[in-house]
N, C-alpha and C positions, 0 to 999 in steps of 0.2 A: 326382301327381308335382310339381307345380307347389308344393302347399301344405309336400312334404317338402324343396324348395329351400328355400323361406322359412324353415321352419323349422333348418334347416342354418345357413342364414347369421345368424340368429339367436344359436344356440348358438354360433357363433365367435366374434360381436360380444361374448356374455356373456362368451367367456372373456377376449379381451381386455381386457376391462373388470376380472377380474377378479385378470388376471397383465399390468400395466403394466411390472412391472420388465423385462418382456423389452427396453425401452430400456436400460437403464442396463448399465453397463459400466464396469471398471475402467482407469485413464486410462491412456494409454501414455506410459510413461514412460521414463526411461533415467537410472541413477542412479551418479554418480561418485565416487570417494573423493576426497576431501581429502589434498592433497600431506603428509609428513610435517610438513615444513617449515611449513609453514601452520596446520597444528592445535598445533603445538609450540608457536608465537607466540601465538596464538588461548588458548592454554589459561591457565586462572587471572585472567581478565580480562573485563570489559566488551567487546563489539564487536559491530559491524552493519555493516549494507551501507549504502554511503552512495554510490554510484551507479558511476560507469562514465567511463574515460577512454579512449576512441577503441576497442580492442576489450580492456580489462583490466576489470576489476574493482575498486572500489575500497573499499575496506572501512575504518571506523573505529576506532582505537584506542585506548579510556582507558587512565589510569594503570594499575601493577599494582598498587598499593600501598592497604591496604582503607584507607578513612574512619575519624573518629572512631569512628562508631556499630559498626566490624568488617565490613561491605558492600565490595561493587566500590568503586573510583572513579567518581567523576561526572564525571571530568574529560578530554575527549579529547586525547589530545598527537600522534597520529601518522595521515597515510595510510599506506594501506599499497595496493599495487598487485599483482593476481594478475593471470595468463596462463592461464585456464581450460584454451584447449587445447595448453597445453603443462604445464600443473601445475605450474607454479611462481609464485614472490614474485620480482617482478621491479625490484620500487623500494618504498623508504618514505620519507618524507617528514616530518620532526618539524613542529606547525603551532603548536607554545608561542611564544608572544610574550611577553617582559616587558609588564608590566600590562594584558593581559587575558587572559581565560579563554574557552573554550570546553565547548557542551556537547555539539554534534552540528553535525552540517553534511549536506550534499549537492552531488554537483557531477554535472558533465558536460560532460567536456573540459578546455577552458581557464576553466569559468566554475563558482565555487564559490559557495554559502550557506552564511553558520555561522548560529549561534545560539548564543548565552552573552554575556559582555560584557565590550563593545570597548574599552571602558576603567574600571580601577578606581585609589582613591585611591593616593598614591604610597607609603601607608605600609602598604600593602595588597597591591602589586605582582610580592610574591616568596613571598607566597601560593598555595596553590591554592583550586579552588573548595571542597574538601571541608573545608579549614583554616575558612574564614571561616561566620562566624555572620552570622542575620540581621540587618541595617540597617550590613551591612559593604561591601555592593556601593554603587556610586556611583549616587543617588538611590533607590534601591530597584529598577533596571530590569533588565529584561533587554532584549538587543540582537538584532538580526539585522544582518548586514553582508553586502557581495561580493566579492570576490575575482574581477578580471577581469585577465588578462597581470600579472597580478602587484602590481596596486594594488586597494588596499583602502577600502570606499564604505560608511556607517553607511546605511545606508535605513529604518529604522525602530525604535522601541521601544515595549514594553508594562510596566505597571508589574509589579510582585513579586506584589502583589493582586489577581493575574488568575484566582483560583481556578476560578471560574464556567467559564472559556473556555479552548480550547486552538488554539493557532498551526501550520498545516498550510502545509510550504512545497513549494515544487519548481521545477525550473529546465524553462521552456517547449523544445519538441522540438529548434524554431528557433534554439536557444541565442542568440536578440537577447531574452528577457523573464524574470522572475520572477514568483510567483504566491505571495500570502501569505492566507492564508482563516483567519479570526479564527469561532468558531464553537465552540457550546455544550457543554462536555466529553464525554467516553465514558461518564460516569455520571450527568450531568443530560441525554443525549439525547431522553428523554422527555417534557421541555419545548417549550413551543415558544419560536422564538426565532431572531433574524437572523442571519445570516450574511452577515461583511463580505468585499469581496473585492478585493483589492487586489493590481495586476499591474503591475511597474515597468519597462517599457523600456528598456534601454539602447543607444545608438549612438554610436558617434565618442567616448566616456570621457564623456558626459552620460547623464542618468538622468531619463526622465521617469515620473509616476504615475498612475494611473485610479484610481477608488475605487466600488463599485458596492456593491447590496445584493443578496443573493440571500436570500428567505426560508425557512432552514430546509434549506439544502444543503452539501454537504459536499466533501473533496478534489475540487476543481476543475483540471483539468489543459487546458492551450492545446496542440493536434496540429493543423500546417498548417493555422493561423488559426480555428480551432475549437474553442470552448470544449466542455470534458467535462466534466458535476457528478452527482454524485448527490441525489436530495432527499428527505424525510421527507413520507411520507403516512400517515393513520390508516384500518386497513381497517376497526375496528369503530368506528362515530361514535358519540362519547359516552363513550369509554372514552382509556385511554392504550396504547393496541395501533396500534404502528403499524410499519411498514417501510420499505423505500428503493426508490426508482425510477430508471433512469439517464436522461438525460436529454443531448442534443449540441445546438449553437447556432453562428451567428457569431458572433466572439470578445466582443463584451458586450449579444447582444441576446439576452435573458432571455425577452424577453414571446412569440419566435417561436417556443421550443428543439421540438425534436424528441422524442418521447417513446420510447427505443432499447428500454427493459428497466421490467418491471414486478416486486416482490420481491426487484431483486435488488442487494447495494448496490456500488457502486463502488468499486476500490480501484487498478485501476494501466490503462492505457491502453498501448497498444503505440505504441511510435515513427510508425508510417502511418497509425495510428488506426481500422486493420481491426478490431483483436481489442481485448476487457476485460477482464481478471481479476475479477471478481467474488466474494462472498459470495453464500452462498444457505442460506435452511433449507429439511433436508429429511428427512423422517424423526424428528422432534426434536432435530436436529444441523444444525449450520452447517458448512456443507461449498464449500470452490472451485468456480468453475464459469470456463468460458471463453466471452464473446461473442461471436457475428461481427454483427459493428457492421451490418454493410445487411443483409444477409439477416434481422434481427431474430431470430436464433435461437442456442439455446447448447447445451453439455451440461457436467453433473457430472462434478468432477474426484475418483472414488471409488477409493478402497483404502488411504490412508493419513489423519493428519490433518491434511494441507498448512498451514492456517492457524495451526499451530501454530509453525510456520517463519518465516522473514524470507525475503518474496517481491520478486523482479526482473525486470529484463526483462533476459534475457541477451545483451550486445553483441557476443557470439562467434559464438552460436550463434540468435542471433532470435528465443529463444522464452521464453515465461515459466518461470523456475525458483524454486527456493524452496532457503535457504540452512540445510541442519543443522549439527548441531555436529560432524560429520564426512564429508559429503555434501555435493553438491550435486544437487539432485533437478531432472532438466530434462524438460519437458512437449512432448509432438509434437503439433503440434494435432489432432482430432480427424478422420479420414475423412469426417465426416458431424454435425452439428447437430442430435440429435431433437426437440428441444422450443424450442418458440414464447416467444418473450422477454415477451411479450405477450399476454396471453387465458389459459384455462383450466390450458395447463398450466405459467403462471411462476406460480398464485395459491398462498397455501399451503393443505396438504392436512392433514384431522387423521386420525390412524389410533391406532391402542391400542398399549400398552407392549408385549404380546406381536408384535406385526404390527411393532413395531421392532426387536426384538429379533432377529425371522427375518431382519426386512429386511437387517439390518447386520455377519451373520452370513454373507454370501454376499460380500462384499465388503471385505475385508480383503486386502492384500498383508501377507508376512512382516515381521516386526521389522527393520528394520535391525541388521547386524552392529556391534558396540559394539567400537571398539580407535584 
């Protein structure tokens, strides 16, 4: 009797071993249309979410007017202000200045970042950016500045020649700091190489600066004095196979951080600093995942391909959503966390094209309706 137990729990341990997916599960979701009015505007043009003022939405607007080359415009001229849960466009905002240009910003609340530049020659100034040719911008720079009550602060510039690296900004939770992380493009990430990271204070209409190095990490975001990064590690030594680990600290002490997430990479931090948006590969696909930051544990966000979207944390509704071209797709957090941010089952798994194919075939939500 005893040997037909063992042998019992045996065969259940095989089979779970051998049917994991009874974890996974498709996210809950809740998914909204897009006011007319807002896709009307949206349509034919350049836009993104460029953060959130008190509980609206604030999204970016280029020109309509294509470039020399026949493309979008490069050039943002407008906020614009949505009311999620009322579906409407409730303010725009033109942010053209005579001689300079813009190419993207973020804000949050009263406190905005652009990027583009803050000032060009005077013979230049009733240009836009998509007019002017290289070594037409003043010194070859680009700019980043602030926008706080209403006055305007140059805090930093990178030359034109910045190919190697790409500039990653955001406005801290606190809205007293800025965060600018200088750090090795999306197409040389397989290099290694520093990451600078510089965090500018503001108080009373002065602006102070920090400047640290983090080796090799990536969007750094400050939640209640808290630094959040992600970092690059290599799972096979010897090779250039490597992945992202997330990582939390006091706000510049690098050498103590806490180690939250292993595989998985970092991309947006919730306001309280409970939860993470994440990347993750799974199955031969990169797929969202959600962290809960103490518990060290997360789960896959499956049925659609979210990352394909422009993701936020929603100020209406407090939860990470992701922005389509006629939706807005909002995430409920999870009931329950299966899987361990850390150990066996954050590492990656390798399995055969057919074992993908089954996999990814259970797990599909419908097409979105197109209109």
């Amino acid at each position: 009797m005893k040997r037909l137990i063992v042998l019992l729990i045996v065969a259940v341990a095989f089979i779970h071993c051998l049917f994991p997916q009874a974890k996974y599960k498709l996210a809950n979701e809740n998914v909204v249309s897009k006011s007319a009015e807002l896709k009307e505007i949206q349509d034919d043009r350049i836009y993104r979410l460029a953060g959130s003022n008190k509980n609206q939405i604030v999204y970016q607007l280029n020109l309509r007017n294509k470039n020399k080359y026949g493309d979008l415009s490069s050039e943002a001229v407008v906020k614009l202000f949505y009311d999620e849960k009322i579906g409407r466009v409730v303010d725009s905002i033109t942010i053209q200045r005579k001689g300079r240009n813009v190419l993207d910003f973020v804000q949050l609340d009263n406190v905005t970042v652009y990027h583009g530049f803050y000032q060009v020659p005077s013979k230049y100034e009733n240009k836009t950016i998509d007019d002017l040719d290289r070594g037409e911008y003043l010194q070859d720079y680009q700019d980043f500045w602030i926008e706080l009550n209403g006055n305007e602060k140059k805090i930093k510039s990178f030359s034109m020649h910045y190919y190697d690296k790409e500039v990653y900004f955001n406005i801290c939770h606190t809205r007293d700091c800025i965060v600018l992380n200088e750090y090795v493009s999306t197409y040389l990430r397989s290099t290694k190489s520093d990451s600078i990271i510089t965090v500018f204070n503001f108080q009373n209409g002065q602006i102070a600066s920090k400047e640290f190095t983090c080796k090799e990490c990536i969007k750094p975001q400050i939640v209640n004095e808290q630094l959040f990064y992600g970092k690059k590690f290599y799972y096979f030594p010897g090779t250039d196979a490597y992945d992202w680990n997330i990582y939390r600290t006091d706000k510049f002490d690098i050498p103590n951080s806490e180690l939250l997430a292993e595989y998985i990479e970092i991309l947006l931090v919730s306001p309280d600093g409970k939860y993470i948006l994440g990347k993750k590969n799974l199955q031969g696909k990169d797929v969202a995942v959600i962290l809960d930051v103490d518990a060290k544990k997360f789960d896959y966000l499956l049925g659609r391909d979210y990352l394909q979207f422009d993701y936020f944390f929603s100020p209406a509704y407090k939860k990470f959503a992701f922005d389509t071209e006629n939706h807005i797709i909002y995430i409920n957090y999870p009931n329950e966390f299966p899987f361990n941010s850390i150990g066996e089952d954050a590492e990656r798994k390798r399995t055969s094209k057919s074992e993908k194919a089954v996999f990814w075939e259970k797990y599909n939500y419908p097409a979105l309706e197109q209109h």
